[in-house]
C-alpha positions in Angstrom: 34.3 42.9 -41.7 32.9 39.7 -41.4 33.9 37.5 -38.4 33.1 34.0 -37.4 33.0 31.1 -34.5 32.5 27.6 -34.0 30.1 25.9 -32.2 29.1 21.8 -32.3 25.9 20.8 -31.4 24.9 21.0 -27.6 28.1 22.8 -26.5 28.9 26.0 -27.7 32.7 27.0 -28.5 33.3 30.5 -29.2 37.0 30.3 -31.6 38.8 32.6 -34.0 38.8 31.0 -37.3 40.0 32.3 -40.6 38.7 32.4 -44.0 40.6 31.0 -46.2 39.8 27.7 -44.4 36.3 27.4 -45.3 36.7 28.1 -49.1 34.5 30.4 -51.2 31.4 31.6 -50.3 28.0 30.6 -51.3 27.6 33.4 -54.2 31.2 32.3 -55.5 29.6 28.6 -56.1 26.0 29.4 -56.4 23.8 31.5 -58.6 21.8 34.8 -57.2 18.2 33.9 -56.1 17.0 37.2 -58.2 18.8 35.6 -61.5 16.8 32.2 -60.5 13.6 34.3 -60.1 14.2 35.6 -64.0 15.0 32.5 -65.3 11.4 30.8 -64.9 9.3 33.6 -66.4 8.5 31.7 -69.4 6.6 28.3 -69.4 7.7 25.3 -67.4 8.9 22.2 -69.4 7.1 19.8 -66.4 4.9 20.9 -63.9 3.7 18.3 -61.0 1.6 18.7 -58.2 2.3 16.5 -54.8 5.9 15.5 -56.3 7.9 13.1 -54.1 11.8 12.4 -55.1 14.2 10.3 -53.7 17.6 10.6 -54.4 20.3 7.5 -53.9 24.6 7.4 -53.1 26.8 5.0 -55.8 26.2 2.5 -52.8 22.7 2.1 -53.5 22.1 3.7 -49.7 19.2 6.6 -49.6 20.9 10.0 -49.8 17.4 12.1 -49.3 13.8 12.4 -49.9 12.5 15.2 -51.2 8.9 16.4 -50.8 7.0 19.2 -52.5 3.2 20.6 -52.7 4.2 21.8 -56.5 7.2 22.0 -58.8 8.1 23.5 -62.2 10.7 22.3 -63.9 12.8 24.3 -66.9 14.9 21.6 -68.8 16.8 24.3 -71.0 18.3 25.8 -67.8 18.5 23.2 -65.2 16.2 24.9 -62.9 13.2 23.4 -60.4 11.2 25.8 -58.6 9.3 24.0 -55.7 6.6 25.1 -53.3 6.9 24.1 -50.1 9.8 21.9 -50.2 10.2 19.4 -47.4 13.9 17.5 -47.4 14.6 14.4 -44.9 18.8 14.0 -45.4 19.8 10.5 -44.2 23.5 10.1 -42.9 24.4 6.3 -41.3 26.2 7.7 -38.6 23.8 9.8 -36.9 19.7 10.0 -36.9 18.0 12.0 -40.6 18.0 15.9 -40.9 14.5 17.6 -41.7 15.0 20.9 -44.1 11.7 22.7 -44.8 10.5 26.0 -46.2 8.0 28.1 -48.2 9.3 28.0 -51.4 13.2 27.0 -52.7 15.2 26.2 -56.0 17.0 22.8 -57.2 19.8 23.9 -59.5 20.6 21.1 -61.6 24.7 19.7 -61.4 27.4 22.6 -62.8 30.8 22.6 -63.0 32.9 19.9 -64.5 34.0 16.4 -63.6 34.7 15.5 -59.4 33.3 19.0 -59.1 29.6 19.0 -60.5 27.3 19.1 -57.4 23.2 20.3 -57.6 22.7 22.9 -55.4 19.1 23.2 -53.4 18.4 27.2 -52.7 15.7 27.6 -49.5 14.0 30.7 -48.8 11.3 32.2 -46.7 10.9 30.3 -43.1 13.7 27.9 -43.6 13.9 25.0 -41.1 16.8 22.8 -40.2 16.0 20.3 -37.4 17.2 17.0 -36.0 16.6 15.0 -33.0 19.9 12.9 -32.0 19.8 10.9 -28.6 22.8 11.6 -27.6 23.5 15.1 -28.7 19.6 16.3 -27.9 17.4 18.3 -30.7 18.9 21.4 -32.6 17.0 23.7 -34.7 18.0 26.5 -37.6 15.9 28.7 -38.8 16.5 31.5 -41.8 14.7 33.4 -44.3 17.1 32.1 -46.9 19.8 29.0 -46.9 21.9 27.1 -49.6 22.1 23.2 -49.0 24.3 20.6 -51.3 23.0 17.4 -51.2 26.2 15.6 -51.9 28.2 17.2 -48.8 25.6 17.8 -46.6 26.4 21.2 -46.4 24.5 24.1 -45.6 25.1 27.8 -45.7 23.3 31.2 -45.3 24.8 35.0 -45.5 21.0 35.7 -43.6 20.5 36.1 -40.4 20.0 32.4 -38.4 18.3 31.7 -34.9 19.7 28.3 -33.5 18.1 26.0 -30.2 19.5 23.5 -28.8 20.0 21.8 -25.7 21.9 24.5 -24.4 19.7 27.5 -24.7 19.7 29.9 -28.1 22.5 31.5 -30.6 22.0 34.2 -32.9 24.2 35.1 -35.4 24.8 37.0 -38.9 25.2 33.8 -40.8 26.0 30.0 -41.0 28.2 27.3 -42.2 27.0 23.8 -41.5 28.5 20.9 -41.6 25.3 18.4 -41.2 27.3 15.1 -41.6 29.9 15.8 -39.0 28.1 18.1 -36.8 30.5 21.5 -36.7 28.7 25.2 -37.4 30.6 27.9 -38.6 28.7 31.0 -37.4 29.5 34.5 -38.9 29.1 38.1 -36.9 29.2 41.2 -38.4 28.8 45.3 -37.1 25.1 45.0 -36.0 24.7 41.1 -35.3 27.5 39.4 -33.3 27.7 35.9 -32.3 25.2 36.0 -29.0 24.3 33.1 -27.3 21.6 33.2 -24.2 22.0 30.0 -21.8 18.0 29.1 -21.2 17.7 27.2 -17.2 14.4 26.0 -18.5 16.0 23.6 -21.3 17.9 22.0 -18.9 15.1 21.4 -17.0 13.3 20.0 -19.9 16.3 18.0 -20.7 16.5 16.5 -16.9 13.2 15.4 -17.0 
């Protein structure tokens, strides 16, 4: 059974919170990383070494940056395979997220109408960081995450390590809101939701 808490950047709050609030999960919404890894066996349509891509809202503001050593892109299927993809998300309300890792996915816009979204799959050594002023740094590290651009939204069925402030969480998985701030985190029979308080980052913090 899967079980999860909330937590918000810096302070940690342990709640009981239901499914059915959060919606479907990322393999409702999103394709299986093994069907992706089938798909571009045949002979990319583009293929670009050094590829930088920025991406803008309706408002004309920059939504993200996107950075890659290589890609291969497979116009039939909507598919970009990256290597060593490097995101900086911008949001006006708080300082940019930095999303890195060894290798990831960009699953061009399905669905229909207000709900067509592109979907960015991360895996091996994936890196979520930002540094806020106020709230202090966090960091989330998996071997695999799902992010969507357009909602700022993050979410892994992997195992995640999070720092912050406050000291270290582990947990079985992770819903994150990057826009507003709020983790879900999931526990399940062999990884609950553990959080270790560290007295040296409060020292660090201090000085």
């Amino acid at each position: 059974m899967w079980r999860w808490a909330g937590i918000t950047f810096g302070v940690v709050l342990v709640a009981g919170l239901l499914w059915q609030l959060f919606g479907q999960s990322s393999t409702d919404r999103a394709e299986d990383p093994s069907q992706m890894d089938t798909l571009i066996e045949s002979e990319p349509d583009i293929y670009g070494h050094g590829v930088t891509f920025t991406q803008l809202r309706n408002d004309g503001s920059l939504q993200y940056e996107l950075n890659a050593s290589a890609i291969r892109q497979f116009q039939d299927n909507g598919l970009t395979s990256m290597v060593s993809p490097s995101l900086k998300v911008h949001n006006s309300e708080q300082p940019p997220w930095d999303i890195r890792s060894n290798h990831g996915y960009i699953r061009g816009a399905q669905g229909e109408g207000e709900n067509r979204e592109e979907v960015v799959y991360l895996r091996e050594d994936v890196l979520l960081e930002q540094n806020n002023p106020e709230r202090g740094f966090i960091t989330m590290r998996s071997e695999a995450m799902y992010f969507y651009p357009d909602r700022q939204y993050a979410e892994t069925d992997q195992g995640v390590m999070i720092d912050t402030q406050v000291g270290r969480t582990r947990a079985a998985g992770m819903q994150a809101y990057l826009d507003t701030g709020l983790l879900n985190l999931m526990s399940n029979k062999t990884q609950r939701v553990h959080t270790i308080v560290l007295p040296e980052q409060f020292k660090k913090s201090a000085g």
